[in-house]
C-alpha positions in Angstrom: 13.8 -8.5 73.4 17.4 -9.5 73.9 17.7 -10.6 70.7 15.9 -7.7 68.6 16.7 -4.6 71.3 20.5 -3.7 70.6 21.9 -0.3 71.2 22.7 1.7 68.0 25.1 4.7 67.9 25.1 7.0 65.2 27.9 9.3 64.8 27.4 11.6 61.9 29.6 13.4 59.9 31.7 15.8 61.8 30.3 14.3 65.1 28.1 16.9 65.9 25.6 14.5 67.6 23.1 16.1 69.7 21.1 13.8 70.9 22.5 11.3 73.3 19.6 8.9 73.7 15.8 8.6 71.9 13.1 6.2 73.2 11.4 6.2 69.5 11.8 2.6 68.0 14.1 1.9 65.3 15.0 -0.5 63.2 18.0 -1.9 61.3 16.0 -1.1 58.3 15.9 2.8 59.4 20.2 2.4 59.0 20.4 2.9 54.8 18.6 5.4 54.6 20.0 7.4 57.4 23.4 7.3 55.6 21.9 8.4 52.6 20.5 11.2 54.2 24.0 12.4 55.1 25.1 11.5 51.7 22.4 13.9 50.6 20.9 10.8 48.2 17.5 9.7 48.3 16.9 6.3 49.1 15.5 4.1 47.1 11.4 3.4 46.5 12.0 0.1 47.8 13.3 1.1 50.9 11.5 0.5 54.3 12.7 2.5 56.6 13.2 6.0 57.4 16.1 8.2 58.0 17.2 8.7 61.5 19.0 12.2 61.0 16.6 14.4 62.7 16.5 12.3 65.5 20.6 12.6 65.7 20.4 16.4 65.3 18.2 16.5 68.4 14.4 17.2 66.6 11.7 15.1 67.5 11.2 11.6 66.7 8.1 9.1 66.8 8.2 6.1 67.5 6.1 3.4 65.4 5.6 -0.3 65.9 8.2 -2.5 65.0 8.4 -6.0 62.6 10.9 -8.5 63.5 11.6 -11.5 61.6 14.1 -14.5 62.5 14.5 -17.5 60.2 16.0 -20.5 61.8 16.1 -24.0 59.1 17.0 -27.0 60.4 16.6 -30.4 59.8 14.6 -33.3 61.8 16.1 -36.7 62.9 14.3 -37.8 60.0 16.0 -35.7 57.8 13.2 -34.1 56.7 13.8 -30.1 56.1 12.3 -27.5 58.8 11.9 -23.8 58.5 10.9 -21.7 61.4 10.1 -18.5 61.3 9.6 -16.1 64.1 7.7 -13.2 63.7 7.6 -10.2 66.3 5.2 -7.0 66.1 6.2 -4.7 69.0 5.1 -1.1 70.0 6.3 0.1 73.6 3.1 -0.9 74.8 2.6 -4.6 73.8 4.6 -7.3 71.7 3.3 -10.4 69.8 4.9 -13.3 69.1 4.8 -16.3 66.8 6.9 -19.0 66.0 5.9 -20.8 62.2 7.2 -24.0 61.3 6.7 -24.7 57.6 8.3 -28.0 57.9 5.0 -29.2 59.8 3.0 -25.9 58.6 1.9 -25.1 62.1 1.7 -22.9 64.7 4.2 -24.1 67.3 4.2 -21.0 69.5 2.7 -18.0 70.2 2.8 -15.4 73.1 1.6 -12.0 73.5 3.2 -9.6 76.0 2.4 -6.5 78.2 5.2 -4.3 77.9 4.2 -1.9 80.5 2.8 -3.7 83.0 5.0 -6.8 82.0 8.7 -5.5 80.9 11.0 -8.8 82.1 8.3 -10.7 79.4 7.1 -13.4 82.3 3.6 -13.3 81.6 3.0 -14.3 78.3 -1.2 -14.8 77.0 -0.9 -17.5 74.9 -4.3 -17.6 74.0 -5.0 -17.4 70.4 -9.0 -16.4 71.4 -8.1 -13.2 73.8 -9.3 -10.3 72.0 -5.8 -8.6 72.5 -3.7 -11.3 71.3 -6.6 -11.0 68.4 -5.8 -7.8 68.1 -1.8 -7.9 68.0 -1.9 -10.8 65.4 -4.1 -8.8 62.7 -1.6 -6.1 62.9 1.5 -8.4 62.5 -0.9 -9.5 59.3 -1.5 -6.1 57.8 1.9 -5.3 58.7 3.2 -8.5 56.8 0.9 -8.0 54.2 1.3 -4.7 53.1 5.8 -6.0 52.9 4.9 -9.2 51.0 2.9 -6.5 48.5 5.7 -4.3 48.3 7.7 -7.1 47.7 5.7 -8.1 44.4 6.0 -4.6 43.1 9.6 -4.4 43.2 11.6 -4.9 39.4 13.2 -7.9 39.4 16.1 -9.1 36.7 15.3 -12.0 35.3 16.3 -15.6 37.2 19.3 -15.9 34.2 20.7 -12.2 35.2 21.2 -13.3 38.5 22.9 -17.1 38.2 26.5 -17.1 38.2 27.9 -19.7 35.8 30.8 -21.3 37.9 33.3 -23.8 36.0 34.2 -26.6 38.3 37.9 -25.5 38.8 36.4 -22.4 39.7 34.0 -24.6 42.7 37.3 -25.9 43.6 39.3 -23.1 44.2 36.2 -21.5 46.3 
């Protein structure tokens, strides 16, 4: 949690905040379109998360679960490239955990986390086969799932549109 549960102030414009603190789950995702909102433009189709005005102006607020995705590369003393991936899925009730290295394309580690009962996360279930770890991991899926198809909707420019053609005195003066 230390490294995904930061504080987050919103001021808005004016600073006529009325809310001072929420418990609803947010993410960094929910930021854009927040400032939008204020902006008074929508965001865009592609966006994922939602606007955290009426919270700020005092309304109620749900919470919903939370993805969380770190990427760490790195190289072995082999030289060979590693890419680990840790996914979180976390509600205020529970949180799953899971550490991918492509590298080895395994699962290195996995732990899954009574929030209520277990807030300092010190007793993890590492057991792949207990129905609630069962449970957390097909979420994290259809949560992944339904981002990567989203993903594949999106318009894309083509490869060319996006490659910047550098000269080499250019490369040098970077």
């Amino acid at each position: 949690d230390e490294l995904v549960r930061v504080p987050l102030l919103v001021v808005p414009p004016g600073g006529a905040a009325t809310a001072s603190e929420i418990a609803a789950q947010v993410t960094l995702s929910d930021v854009a379109p927040t400032v939008l909102d204020y902006a008074g433009i929508a965001p865009p189709p592609s966006a994922t998360g939602r606007s955290l005005r009426p919270a700020v102006e005092g309304a109620p607020f749900a919470s919903r679960p939370v993805l969380s995705s770190l990427y760490f590369p790195s190289e072995s003393k082999t030289g060979a490239q590693r890419h680990r991936f840790v996914h979180a899925w976390r509600t205020h009730e529970q949180k799953i955990v899971r550490t991918l290295v492509l590298g080895l394309l395994r699962l290195k580690e996995l732990a899954w986390f009574a929030l209520a009962a277990d807030p300092g996360e010190h007793a993890p279930v590492t057991d792949p086969a207990d129905p609630r770890v069962e449970a957390a991991w097909t979420q994290l899926e259809a949560q992944l799932g339904a981002l990567r198809e989203r993903h594949a909707e999106l318009d894309r420019s083509p490869d060319a549109a996006r490659a910047t053609d550098m000269s080499d005195a250019r490369c040098d003066q970077l």
